[in-house]
C-alpha positions, 0 to 999 in steps of 0.5 A, a space after each residue: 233111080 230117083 233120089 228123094 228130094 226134101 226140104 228142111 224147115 227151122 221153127 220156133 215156139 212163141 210164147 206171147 204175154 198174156 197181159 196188156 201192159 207196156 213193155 220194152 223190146 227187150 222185154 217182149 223179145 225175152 217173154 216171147 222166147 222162153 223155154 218149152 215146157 217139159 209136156 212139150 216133146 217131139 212126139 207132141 209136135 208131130 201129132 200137133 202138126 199132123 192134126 193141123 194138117 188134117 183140120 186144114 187141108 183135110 186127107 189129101 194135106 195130111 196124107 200127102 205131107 206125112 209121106 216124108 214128114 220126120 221132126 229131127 230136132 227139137 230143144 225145149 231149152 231153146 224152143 226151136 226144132 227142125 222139121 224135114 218134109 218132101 220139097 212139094 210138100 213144104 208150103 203146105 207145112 208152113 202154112 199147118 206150122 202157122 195155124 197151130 196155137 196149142 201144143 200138149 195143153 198149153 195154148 196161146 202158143 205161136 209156131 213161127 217157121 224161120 227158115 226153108 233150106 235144101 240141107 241140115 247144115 245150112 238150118 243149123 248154121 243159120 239157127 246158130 247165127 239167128 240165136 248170137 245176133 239175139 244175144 247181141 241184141 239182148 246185151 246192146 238194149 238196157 235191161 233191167 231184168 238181168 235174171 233173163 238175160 242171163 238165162 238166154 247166154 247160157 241157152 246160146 252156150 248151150 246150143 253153140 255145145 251142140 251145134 251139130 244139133 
């Protein structure tokens, strides 16, 4: 018998300022990295990404990533999700995940893939060490909008709560 063999993909929802003016780092990282709207669901994305599968790679893209395609994570708190696809098919998924720029009505969204690994574990233990360096980051750089900053350390104690996702 063989065994199925998967990929899982850590992505993240951008949402960049409309405006044209100067920002810091700290403010284009903060804007950047909000929370998902509530319309923004898991069954949402999967329909976002199936589309996108069948407007770019037509039925032989669509039809072979949704063979194994699951969402297994999703946190509007956080704006990040984990996707599990067949190992073949996983390019193919990134590259959908890099084409869309509307989810649920909202658009201008950007889905940034992060990460590919063989295993759950290993997503989630790099999801968790990607948010506290982010931390770090925000508490080194000088802010003037501590509101925000403020609301991105309870959103990494959020998701430090639930590390097994």
């Amino acid at each position: 018998m063989v065994r199925l063999k998967s990929r899982y993909v850590l992505f993240e929802i951008l949402y960049p300022p409309v405006t044209g003016t100067q920002y810091s780092k700290t403010e284009i990282y903060v804007s950047n990295h909000t929370q998902s709207p509530h319309q923004i669901t898991s069954k949402t994305l999967l329909q976002e990404i199936r589309r996108s599968l069948q407007i770019n790679f037509g039925d032989y893209g669509a039809g072979k990533v949704a063979s194994l395609l699951q969402l297994k994570y999703f946190s509007n708190t956080t704006s990040m999700g984990i996707i599990r696809c067949h190992r073949e098919d996983c390019t193919l998924l990134v590259a959908a995940l890099s084409l869309i720029s509307k989810v649920a009505d909202i658009d201008g969204v950007i889905i940034n893939p992060i990460k590919l690994s063989g295993t759950v574990k290993k997503i989630e233990q790099y999801g968790v060490r990607r948010n506290s360096m982010a931390i770090s980051f925000l508490k080194a750089q000088p802010s003037s909008n501590s509101l925000t900053l403020q609301t991105s350390e309870n959103d990494i104690k959020i998701l430090d709560s639930h590390q097994n996702f």
